[in-house]
C-alpha positions as CSV (number, residue, x, y, z in Angstrom):
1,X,157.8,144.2,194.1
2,X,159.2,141.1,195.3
3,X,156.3,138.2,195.2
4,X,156.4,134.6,197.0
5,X,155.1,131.9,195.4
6,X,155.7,128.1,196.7
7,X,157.2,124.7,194.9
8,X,156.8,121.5,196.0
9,X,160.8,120.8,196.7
10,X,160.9,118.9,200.4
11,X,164.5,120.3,201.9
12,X,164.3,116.8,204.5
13,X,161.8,114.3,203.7
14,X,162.5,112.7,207.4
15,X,161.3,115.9,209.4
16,X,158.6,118.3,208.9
17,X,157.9,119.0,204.7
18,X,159.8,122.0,204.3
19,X,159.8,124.2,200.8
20,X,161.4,126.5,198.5
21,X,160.3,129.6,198.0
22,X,160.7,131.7,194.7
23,X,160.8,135.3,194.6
24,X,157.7,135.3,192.0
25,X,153.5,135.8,192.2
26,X,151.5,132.6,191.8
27,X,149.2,132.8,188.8
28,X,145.7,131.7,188.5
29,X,143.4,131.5,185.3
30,X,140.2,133.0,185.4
31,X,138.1,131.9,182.3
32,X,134.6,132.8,181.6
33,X,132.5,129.7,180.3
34,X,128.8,130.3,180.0
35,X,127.5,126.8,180.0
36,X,128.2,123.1,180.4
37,X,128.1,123.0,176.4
38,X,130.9,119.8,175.6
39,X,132.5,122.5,173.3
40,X,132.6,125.3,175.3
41,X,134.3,123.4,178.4
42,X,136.2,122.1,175.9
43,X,137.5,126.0,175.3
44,X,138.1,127.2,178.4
45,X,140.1,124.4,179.6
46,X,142.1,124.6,177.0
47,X,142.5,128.2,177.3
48,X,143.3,127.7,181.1
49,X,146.1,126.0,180.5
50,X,147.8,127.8,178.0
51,X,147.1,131.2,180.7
52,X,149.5,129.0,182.8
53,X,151.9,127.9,179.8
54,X,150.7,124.7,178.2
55,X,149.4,121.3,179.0
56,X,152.9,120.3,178.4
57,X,154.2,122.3,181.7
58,X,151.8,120.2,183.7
59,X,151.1,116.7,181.9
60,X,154.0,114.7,180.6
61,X,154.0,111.6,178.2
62,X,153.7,108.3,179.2
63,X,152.8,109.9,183.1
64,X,149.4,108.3,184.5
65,X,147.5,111.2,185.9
66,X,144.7,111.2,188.2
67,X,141.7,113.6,188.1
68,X,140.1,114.1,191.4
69,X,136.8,115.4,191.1
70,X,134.0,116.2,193.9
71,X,131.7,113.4,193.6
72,X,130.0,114.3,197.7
73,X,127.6,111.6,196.6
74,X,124.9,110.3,194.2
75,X,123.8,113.9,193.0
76,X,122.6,115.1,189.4
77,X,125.0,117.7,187.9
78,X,122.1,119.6,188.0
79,X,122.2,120.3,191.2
80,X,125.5,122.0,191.5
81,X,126.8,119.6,194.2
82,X,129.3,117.8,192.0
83,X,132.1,118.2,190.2
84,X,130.0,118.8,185.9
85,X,131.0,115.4,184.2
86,X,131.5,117.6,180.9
87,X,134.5,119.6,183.1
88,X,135.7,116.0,184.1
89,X,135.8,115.1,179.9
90,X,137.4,117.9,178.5
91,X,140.6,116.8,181.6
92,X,140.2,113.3,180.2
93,X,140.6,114.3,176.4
94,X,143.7,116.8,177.5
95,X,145.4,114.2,179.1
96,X,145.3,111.8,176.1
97,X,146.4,114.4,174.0
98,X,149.7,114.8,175.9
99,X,150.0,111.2,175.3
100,X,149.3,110.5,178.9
101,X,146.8,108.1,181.0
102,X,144.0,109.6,182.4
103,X,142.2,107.8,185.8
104,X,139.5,109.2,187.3
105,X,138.4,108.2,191.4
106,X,137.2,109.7,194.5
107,X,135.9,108.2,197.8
108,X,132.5,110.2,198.8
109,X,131.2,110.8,202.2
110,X,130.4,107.1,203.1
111,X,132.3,103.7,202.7
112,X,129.5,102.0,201.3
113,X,130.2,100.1,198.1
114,X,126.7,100.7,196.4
115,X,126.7,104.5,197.6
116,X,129.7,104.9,195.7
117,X,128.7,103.1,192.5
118,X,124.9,105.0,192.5
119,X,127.2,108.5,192.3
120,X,129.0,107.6,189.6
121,X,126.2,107.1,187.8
122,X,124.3,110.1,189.6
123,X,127.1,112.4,188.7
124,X,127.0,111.4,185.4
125,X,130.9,110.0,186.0
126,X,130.4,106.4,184.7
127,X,128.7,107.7,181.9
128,X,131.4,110.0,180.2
129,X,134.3,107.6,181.2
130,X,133.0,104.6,179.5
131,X,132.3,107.4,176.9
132,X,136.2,108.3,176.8
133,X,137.4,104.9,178.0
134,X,139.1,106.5,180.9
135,X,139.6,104.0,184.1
136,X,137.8,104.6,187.5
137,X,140.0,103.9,190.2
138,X,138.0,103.0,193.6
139,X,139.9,104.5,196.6
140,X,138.8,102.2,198.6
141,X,139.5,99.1,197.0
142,X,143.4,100.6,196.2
143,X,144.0,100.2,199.4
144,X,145.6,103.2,201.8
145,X,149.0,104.2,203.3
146,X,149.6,105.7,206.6
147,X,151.6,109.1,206.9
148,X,152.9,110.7,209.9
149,X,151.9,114.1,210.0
150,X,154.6,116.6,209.3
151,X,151.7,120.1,210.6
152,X,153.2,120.3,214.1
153,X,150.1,122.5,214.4
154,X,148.1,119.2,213.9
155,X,147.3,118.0,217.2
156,X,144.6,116.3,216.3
157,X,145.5,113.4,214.1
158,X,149.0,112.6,214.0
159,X,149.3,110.5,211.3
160,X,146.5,110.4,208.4
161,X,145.9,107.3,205.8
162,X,145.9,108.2,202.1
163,X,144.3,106.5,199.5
164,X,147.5,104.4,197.7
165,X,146.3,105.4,194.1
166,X,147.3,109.0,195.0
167,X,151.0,107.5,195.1
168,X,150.6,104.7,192.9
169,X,149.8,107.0,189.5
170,X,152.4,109.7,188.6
171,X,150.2,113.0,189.3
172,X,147.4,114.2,191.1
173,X,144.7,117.4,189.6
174,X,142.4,118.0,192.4
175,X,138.9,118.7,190.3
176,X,136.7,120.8,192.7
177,X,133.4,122.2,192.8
178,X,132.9,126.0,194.0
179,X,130.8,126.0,196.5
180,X,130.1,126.8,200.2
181,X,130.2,124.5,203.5
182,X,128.5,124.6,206.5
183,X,131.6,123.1,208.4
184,X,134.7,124.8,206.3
185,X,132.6,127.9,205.1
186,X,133.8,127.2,201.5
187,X,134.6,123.9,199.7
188,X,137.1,124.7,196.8
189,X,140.5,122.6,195.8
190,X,141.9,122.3,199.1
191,X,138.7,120.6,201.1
192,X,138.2,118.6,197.7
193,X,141.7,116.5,198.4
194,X,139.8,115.6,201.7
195,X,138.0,112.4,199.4
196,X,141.5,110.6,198.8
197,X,140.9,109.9,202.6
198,X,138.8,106.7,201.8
199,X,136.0,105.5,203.4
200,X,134.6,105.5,207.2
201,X,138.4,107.5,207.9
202,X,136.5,111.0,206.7
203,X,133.8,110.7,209.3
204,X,136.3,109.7,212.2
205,X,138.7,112.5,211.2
206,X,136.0,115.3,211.4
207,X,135.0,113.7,214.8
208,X,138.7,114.5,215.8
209,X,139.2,117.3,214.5
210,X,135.7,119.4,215.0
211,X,136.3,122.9,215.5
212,X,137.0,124.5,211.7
213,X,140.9,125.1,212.6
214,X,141.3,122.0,213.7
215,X,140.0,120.6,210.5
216,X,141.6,123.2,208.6
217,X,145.4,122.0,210.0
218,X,144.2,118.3,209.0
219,X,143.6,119.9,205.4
220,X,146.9,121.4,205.5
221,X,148.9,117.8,206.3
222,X,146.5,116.7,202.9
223,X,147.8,119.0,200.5
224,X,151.4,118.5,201.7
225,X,150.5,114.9,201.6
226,X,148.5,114.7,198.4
227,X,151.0,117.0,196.6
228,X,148.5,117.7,193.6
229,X,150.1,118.8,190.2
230,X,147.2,121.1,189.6
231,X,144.0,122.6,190.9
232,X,140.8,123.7,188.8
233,X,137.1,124.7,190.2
234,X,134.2,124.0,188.3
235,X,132.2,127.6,188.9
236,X,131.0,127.7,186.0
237,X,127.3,127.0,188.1
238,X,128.8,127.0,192.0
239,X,126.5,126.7,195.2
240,X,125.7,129.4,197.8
241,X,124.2,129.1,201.1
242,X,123.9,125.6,203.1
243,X,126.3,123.9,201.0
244,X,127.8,121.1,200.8
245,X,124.7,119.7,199.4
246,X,121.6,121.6,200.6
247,X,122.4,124.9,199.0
248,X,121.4,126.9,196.2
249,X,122.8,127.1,192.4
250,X,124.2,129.7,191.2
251,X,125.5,130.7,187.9
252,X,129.1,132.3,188.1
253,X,130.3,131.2,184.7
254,X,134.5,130.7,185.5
255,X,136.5,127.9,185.1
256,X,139.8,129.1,187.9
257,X,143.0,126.9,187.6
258,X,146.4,127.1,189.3
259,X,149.3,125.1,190.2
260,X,149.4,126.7,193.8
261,X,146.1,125.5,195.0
262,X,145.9,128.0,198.3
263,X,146.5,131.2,195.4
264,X,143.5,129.0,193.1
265,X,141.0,128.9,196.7
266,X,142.0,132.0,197.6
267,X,140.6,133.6,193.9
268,X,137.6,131.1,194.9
269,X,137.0,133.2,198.5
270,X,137.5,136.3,197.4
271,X,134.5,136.1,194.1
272,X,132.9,134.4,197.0
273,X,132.8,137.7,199.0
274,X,134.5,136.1,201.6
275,X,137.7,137.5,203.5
276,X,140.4,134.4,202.2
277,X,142.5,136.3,205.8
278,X,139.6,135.0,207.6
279,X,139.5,130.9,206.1
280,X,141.2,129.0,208.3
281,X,142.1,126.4,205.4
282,X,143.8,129.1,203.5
283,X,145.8,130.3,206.6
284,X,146.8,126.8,207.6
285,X,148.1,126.1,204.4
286,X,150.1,129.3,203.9
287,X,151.5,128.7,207.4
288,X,152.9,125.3,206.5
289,X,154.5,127.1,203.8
290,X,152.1,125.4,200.8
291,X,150.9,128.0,198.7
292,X,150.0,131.7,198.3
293,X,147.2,133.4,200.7
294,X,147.5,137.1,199.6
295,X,145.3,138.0,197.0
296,X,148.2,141.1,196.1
297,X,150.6,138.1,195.8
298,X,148.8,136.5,193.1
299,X,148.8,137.4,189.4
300,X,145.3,136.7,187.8
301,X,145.5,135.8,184.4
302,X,142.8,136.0,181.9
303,X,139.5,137.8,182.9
304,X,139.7,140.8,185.6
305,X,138.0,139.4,188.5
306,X,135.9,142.2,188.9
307,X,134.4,141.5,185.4
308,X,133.7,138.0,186.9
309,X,133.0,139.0,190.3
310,X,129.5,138.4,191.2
311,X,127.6,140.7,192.8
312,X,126.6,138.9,195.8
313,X,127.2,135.3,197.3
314,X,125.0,133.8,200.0
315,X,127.5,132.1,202.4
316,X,126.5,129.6,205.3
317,X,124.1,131.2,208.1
318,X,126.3,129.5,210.5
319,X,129.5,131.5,209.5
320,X,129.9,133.4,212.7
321,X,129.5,130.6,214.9
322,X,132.3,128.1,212.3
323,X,134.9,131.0,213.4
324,X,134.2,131.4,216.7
325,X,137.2,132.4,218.9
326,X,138.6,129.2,220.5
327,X,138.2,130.6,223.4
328,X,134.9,131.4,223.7
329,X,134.2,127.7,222.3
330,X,132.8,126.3,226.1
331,X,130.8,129.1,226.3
332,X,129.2,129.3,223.0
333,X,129.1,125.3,222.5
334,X,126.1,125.6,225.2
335,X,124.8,128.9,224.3
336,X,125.1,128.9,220.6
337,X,124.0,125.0,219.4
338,X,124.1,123.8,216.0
339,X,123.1,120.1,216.0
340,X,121.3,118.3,213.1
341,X,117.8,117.5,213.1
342,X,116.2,114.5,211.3
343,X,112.9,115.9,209.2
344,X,110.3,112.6,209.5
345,X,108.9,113.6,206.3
346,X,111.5,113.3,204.1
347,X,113.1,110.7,205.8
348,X,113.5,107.2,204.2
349,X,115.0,105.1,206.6
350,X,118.0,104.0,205.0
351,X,119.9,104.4,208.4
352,X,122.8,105.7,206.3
353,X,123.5,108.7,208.9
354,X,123.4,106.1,211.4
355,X,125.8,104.3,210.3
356,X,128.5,106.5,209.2
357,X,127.6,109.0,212.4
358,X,131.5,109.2,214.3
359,X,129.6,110.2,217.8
360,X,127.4,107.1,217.5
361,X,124.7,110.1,218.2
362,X,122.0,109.1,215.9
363,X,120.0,105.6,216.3
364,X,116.5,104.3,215.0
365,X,113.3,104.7,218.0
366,X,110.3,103.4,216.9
367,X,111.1,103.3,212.8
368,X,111.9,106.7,213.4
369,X,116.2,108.5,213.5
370,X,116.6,110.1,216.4
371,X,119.8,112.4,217.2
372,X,121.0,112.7,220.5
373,X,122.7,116.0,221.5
374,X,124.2,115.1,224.3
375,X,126.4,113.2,222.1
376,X,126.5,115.2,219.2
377,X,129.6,116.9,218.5
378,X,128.2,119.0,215.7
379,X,130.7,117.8,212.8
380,X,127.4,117.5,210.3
381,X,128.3,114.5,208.9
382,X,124.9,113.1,208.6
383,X,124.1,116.8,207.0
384,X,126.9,116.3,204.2
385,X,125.9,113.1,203.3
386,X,122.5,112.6,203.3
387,X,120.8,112.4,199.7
388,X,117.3,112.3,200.5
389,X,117.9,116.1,202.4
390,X,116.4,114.5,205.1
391,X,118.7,116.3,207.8
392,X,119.0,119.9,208.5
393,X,120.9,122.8,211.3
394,X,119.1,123.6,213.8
395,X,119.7,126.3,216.1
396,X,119.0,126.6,219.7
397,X,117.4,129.6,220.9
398,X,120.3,131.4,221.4
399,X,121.9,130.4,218.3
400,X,118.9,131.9,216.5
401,X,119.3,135.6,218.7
402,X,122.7,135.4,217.8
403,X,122.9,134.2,213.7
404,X,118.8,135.4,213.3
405,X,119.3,133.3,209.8
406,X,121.7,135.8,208.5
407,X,119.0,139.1,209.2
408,X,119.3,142.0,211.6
409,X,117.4,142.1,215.3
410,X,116.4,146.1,214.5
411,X,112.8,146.0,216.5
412,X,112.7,146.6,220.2
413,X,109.8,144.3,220.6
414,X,112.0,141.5,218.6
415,X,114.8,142.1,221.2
416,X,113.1,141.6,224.2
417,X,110.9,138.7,222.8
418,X,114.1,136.7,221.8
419,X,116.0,137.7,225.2
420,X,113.0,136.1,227.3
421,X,113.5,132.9,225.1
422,X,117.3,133.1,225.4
423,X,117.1,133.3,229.4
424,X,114.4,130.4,229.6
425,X,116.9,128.5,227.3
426,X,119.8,129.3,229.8
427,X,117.3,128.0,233.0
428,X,115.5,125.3,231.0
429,X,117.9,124.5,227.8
430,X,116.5,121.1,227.1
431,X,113.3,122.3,226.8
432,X,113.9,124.9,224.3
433,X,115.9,122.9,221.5
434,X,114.0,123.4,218.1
């Protein structure tokens, strides 16, 4: 059976980034690793590779290669938020032993100099490069260049500024973290390239680009930007539920890897029991011709993934309402809210949400941040990136009817009790936010 699989070959680098496309499946490693044990990492890394034919078919001597892991911000590993600093090492070690120079660098969700520095050493990333005297390149500092968009189906943001170390160093390995989102659904190897937008640009590009297939299309114009070399997820432990950072752990026990980086999410959905047909990253990728969507077009190498496959996967409560119809968006953008909410108790006051909040929605009353939904576009910035957890979703009355945290309405007495709340929330609906 003939088999697409897609190379990074622009036909016109003046017009829109066309490919070429080989009669051939994509292949993804799947690798079983049990633990964050140095030595164990160590193995299925290495194993990874040679799955996909060698270090040498992806890392070159003398090339200066940077590894892009998901450093969200200052998180223990523990935690499952970040890319594992031990997945980072065994990358560093390969690519010194293909005689090549590893850097290591991210921008997290804020532009704030010492929010950056506190998660490298949160995440355990300062630690193992001064370990393996590997180079930290600061996105920000690097500087950034602008690129027209070449998406046509990006309305949003016609041309996008990328970090300059992406260009400056001779290949890119997007590092990710398996886990879910409460924007994009799922956060694999795609939505990790996002951080080599530096700085302040993240939070004004979700702004922009709201709705999840408007983001996705920004994603897309990323990858054909970014043009990574290689993709690997960290599920070895992964995160379910409200991810990107207020979601559970979960042990999965894989390492995944690919040069085709939609075939490498797509393997991610699909042991994340989520339909990859239905992930509008995935489908704005394949449509701009970038990588594999079609789980029958993709050869898995190494484990079976249903010896891997786990036997559930908790995705975001919210995931009806991220892939809403467009059409129905007026409608349900009243009906259906999903605004943050700052909780007083856990709150510090570091005013970092304020700050880095796109919609200017969120400002300090009496000591105390306040969100304003009126101006609130719902983008959950202030979600993503707060460390104390001090934010969460919440749902409007209808919102709660309609999601009912991911249960079943199945009592009578339930249905009528939440369709009185749902028409006072239509007559009175400020009145009824919670």
């Amino acid at each position: 059976m003939m088999k697409e699989t897609f190379l990074w070959s622009c036909i016109d680098a003046g017009a829109c980034n066309e490919f070429v496309i080989r009669t051939m499946k994509s292949k993804v490693a799947v690798v079983k690793c049990k633990d964050y044990e140095t030595r164990n990492v160590e193995l299925a890394v290495k194993c990874a590779f040679e799955l996909l034919g060698g270090t040498k078919a992806f890392i070159k001597s003398n090339e200066k290669v940077l590894l892009k892991p998901n450093l969200l911000g200052p998180y223990a590993p523990e935690r499952c938020i970040t890319t594992h600093p031990e997945v980072v090492r065994s990358l560093i070690k390969i690519v010194k032993e293909a005689n090549a120079l590893p850097y290591v660098g991210d921008s997290n969700s804020s532009s704030l100099n010492t929010r950056m520095h506190d998660t490298l050493q949160a995440t355990g990333i300062s630690r193992i490069c001064e370990e393996e005297t590997c180079e930290i390149v600061s996105f920000e500092r690097a500087g950034v260049e602008e690129i027209e968009s070449s998406n046509p189906n990006n309305r949003r943001i016609p041309s996008l500024e990328i970090t300059k170390a992406v260009f400056d160093l001779d290949a890119l390995i997007s590092v990710a973290k398996m886990k879910t989102h409460v924007q994009t659904v799922v956060s694999g190897a795609i939505k990790n390239l996002y951080g080599c937008v530096p700085g302040f640009r993240k939070t004004r590009y979700h702004y922009l680009a709201t709705r999840p297939d408007d983001f996705a299309e920004v994603l897309a114009d990323v990858l054909a930007i970014t043009k990574p070399r290689l993709g690997i997820i960290d599920g070895i432990y992964a995160m379910e539920g409200m991810g990107p950072a207020d979601g559970k752990r979960k042990h999965v026990g894989v390492l995944l890897m690919s040069e085709d980086l939609v075939a490498l999410d797509t393997v991610m959905t699909t042991m994340m029991k989520y339909d990859s047909r239905k992930d509008p990253i995935i489908q704005a990728a394949v449509r701009c011709g970038l990588g594999v969507g079609n789980l029958d077009s993709i050869q898995v190498v190494g484990e079976r993934l249903e010896s891997v496959m786990p036997s559930s996967y908790a995705l975001p409560s919210n995931l009806r309402e991220r892939l809403k119809p467009r059409w129905l968006g007026p409608v349900q953008d009243r009906l259906l809210r999903l605004k943050p909410r700052v909780l007083k108790e856990k709150c510090v006051s570091c005013c970092d949400c304020s700050k880095l909040c796109p919609a200017k929605a969120i400002s300090v009353i009496e000591t105390n941040m306040t969100v304003d939904k009126s101006k609130c576009v719902g983008c959950m910035c202030c979600y993503e990136l707060c460390a104390n957890r001090a934010i969460v979703v919440d749902y409007s009355i209808a919102a709660k009817i309609y999601f009912n945290k991911g249960k079943i309405i199945s009592l009578p007495r339930n249905v009528i009790k939440y369709t009185i709340r749902f028409l006072k929330s239509i007559i009175h609906p400020h009145n009824h936010i919670r």
